[in-house]
N, C-alpha and C positions, 0 to 999 in steps of 0.2 A: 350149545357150544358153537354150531356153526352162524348164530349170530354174531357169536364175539369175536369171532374169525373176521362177517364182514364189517364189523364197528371198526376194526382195528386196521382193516384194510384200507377203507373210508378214511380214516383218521390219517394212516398215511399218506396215501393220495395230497390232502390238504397240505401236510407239512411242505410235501415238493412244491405245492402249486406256492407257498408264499416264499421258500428261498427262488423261486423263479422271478417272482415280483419287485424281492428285495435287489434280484439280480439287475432287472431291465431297469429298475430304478437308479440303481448307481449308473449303469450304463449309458443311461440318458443324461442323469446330472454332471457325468466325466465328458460327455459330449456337447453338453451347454457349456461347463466350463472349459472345453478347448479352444469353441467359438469365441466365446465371451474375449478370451485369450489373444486369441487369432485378430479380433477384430479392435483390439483395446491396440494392438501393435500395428496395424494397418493405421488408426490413427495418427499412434504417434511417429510414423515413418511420415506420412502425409504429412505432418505439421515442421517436422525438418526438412522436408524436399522445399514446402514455401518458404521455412525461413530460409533458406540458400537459396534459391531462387531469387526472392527481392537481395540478398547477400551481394548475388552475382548483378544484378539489374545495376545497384547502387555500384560496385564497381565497374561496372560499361557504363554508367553517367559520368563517374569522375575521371574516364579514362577518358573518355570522350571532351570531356572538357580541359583535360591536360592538353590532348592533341590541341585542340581550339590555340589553348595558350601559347604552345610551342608556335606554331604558325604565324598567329600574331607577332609573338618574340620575332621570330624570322622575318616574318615583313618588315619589322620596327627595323631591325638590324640592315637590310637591303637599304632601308632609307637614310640610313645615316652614312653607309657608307658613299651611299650614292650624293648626298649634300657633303660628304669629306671632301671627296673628288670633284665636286662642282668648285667648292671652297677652294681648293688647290690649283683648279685650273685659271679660276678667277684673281689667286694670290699672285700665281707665274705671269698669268695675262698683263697686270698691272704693274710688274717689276719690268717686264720686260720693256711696257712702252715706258715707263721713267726711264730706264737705262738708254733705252733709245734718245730721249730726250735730252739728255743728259750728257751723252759721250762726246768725247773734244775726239776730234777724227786728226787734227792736224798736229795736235801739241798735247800730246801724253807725255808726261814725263814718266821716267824709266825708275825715279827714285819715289819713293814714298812720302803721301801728303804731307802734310805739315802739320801735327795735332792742335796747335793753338794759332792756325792759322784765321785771318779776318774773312770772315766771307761776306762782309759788306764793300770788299775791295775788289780788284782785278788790275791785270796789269795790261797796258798799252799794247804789247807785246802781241795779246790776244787781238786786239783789234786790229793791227795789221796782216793777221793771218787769216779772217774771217772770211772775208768772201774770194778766196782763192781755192782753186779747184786738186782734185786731188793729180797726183803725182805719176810719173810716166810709172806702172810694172817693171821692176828688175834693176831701178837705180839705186845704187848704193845710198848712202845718207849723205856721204859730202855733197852730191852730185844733186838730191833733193834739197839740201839747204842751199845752196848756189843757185838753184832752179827758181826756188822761192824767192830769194833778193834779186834775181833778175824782173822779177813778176812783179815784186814790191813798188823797186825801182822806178819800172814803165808804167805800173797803176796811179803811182804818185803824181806825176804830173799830168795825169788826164783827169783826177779826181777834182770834183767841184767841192765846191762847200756843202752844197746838198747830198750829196754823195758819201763827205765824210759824215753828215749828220745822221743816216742812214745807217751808215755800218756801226757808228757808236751805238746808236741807238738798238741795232741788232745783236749787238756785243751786251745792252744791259741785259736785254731778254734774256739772253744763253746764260746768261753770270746767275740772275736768280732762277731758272729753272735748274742752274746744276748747283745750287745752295737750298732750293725744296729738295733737292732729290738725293742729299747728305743726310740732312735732318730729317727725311723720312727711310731713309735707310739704317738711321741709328734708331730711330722709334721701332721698325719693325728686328733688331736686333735687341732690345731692350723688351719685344714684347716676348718674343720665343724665347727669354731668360727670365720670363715672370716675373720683372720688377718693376716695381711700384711706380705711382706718376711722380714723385718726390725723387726717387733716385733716374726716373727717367729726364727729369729737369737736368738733373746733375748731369747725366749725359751727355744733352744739347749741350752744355755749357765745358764739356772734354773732362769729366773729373771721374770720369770710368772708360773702363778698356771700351775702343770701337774697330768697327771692321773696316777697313779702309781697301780702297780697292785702289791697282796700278795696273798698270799695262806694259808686258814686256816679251818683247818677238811676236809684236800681234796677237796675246794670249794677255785674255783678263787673267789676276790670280787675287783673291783675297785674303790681305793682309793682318793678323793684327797687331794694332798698334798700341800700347800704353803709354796715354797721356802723362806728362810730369805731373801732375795732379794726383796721379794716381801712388797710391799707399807704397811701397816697398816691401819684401819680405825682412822681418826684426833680423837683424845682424848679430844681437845682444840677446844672450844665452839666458831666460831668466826661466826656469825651474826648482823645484822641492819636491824633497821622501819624505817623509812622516811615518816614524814606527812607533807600535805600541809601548808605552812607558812601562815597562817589568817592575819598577824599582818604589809604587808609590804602596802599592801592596804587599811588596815584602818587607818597606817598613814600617806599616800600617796594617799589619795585620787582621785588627783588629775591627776596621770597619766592616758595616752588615755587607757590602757589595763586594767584598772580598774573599777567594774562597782557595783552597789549596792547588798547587801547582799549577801556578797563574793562571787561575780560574776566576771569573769574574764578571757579572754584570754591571751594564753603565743604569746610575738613575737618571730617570727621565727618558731618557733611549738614545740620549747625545753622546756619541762617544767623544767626548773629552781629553784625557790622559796621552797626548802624544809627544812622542821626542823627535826633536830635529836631528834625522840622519845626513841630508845635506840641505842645502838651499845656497843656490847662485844667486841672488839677486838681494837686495834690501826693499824688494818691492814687493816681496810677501811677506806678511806678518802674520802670528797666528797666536790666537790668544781662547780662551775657553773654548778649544776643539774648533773654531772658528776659524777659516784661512780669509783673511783678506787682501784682494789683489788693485795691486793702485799701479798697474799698467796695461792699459785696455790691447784687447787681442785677441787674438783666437788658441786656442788651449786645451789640450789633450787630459783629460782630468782622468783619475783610477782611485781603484778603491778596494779593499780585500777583507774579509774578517772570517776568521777562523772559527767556529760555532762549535760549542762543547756540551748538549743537553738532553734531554731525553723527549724534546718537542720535534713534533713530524715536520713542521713548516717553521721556517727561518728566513726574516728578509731583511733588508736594510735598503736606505737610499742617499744618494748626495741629493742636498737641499744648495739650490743657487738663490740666495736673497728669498727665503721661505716658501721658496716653488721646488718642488722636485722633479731633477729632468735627469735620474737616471735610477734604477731598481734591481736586484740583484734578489733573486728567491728560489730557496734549496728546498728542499721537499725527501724527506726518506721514509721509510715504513719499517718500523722493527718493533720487536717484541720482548726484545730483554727489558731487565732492571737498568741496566751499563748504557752512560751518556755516548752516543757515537759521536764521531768529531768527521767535521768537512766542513772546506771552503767554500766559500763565494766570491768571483770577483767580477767584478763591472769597472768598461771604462768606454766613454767616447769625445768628438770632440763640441766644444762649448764654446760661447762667443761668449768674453765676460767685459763687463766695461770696469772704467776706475773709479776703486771703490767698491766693488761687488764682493761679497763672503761666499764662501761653501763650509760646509760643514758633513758630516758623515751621522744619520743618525738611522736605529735600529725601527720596525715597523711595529713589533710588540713587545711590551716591558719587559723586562726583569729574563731576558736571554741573555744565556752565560755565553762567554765568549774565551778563548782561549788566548788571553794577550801578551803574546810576544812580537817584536817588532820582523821576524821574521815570516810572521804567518798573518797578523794583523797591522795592514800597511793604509796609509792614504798620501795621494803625491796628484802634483800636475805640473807639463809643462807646455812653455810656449811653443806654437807654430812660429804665427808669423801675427803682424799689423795688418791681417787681411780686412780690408772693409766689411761688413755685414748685410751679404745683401739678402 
């Protein structure tokens, strides 16, 4: 019996000794797997600090080189300003000595040039006053023109022949330096209004506004002058309305572009269907949605169309002789079933010549439009016979 005591004791023993094993065994394997843990997470921290790292690198290269650009930008910009100002000073420098060249010191006249004057001519006038010296300070004008024909007088009779060949001869000089220095004062007024060398020709030859310059109380002032050449503002009233025709579809019901409470699109996208609410002139005609104008000018065109559909985007345009030079597009966002209704209108002004059409046509097919002449309109009128420059 008291072996079986120590068989059983023994036998115990053992069981403790393998839940201890089993113990240190898990306890190792929960401590590989923490490391294991630990260190799978150390990686992937390290592998996001690199990628941010080169992140940040690549943005300090591109900042880096923004700055570069901006710098450059900035120098490029110091140098233009600084060739504006050279340009400018270079522009004044060169007026100033034509003007110098150019100025009659003795005989300014107080009234304004003459636009269709010859300037292959001069008058005698000038040359008796050429090589005369200026005038006493603080004499009235009677008292300098008396001064002068006393001067005249007593110069006359001591002047040889070689002498008056002289003075003529110094009077042609003066005549064409102040005839280059017209026509390049009109060339650089024609260039600071960006017109063409064709209308710059017209120019030289007076058939556009120029600057002319006078002199009065000792005080340049520049004048401008319009040449008889030049166009006049129209005197004659020539405009038109155009409203939408209500009347072709209520009695014609029937057609497919026809739809209830003048609802309606155009085929083809030409709006057609208009009626003459006024028209002053017999110098527009309009015939298949078509305006044709047979009196050239300058002209205020408009346009309006009232749009009744369930389409987000709505445009239309006036077409001038198959070009489009003006556009009008509404845009809404909705979610109902139910057609919203809004306007469009455009208008500006247009140079048309005689003979030119406008028309009004829509940008995509088959938009309903709401056409009454009160909400769907098209009209233009005259300015003026302003030349087109």
């Amino acid at each position: 019996m008291g072996e079986s005591k120590a068989g059983a004791a023994t036998g115990g023993g053992g069981g403790i000794s393998r839940i201890n094993f089993v113990s240190l065994a898990l306890t190792v394997l929960l401590a590989c797997l923490v490391a294991a843990t630990f260190f799978y997470l150390r990686l992937s921290v390290g592998a996001e600090n690199e990628a941010l790292r080169a992140r940040i690198q690549a943005l300090d290269r591109q900042l880096a080189a923004l700055s570069d650009a901006v710098v450059d930008l900035n120098n490029k910009t110091h140098e233009l300003i600084r060739k504006r100002d050279e340009d400018h000073r270079r522009t004044y420098k060169d007026e100033e000595d034509v003007e110098t060249e150019a100025e009659y010191e003795d005989d300014m006249d107080t009234e304004y040039d003459d636009p269709n004057e010859d300037d292959s001519e001069y008058d005698e006038e000038d040359e008796e006053d050429y090589d005369h010296g200026q005038a006493k300070e603080g004499a009235t004008n009677h008292d300098l023109k008396e001064d002068r024909r006393s001067k005249r007088s007593s110069r006359r009779s001591m002047l040889t022949d070689e002498d008056d060949l002289r003075i003529h001869d110094g009077m042609k000089r003066r005549h064409l330096r102040s005839q280059r220095f017209r026509k390049m004062r009109r060339l650089r007024m024609a260039d600071r209004a960006d017109i063409s060398t064709k209308q710059t020709d017209s120019i030289l030859e007076g058939k556009y506004p120029v600057i002319r310059r006078k002199r009065r109380n000792n005080r340049r002032e520049d004048v401008e002058v319009f040449t008889q050449n030049m166009t006049p503002l129209s005197s004659e009233l020539v405009a038109a309305h155009f409203g939408a025709d209500e009347t072709k579809c209520l009695n014609q019901p029937h057609l497919r572009h026809c739809d209830s409470n003048h609802r309606r699109f155009h085929p083809g996208g030409i709006i057609k269907d208009w009626n003459t609410i006024f028209t002053s002139s017999s110098t527009l005609n309009i015939r298949e949605g078509k305006l044709t104008v047979n009196s050239a000018g300058l002209y205020f065109v408009y346009a309006q169309v009232f749009y009744s559909n369930a389409h987000d985007v709505n445009s239309f345009r006036i077409i001038h002789n198959d070009q489009s030079i003006m556009q009008c597009t509404t845009y809404t966002n909705h979610n109902t079933n139910s057609a919203p209704r809004y306007s469009c209108f455009t208008g500006a002004l247009a140079y048309l010549a005689d003979g030119d059409s406008l028309y009004v046509r829509d940008v995509e097919e088959r938009r309903h439009t709401l056409f009454e002449k009160t909400k769907t309109f098209f009209g233009l009128f005259k300015v003026g016979n302003t030349l087109m420059v």
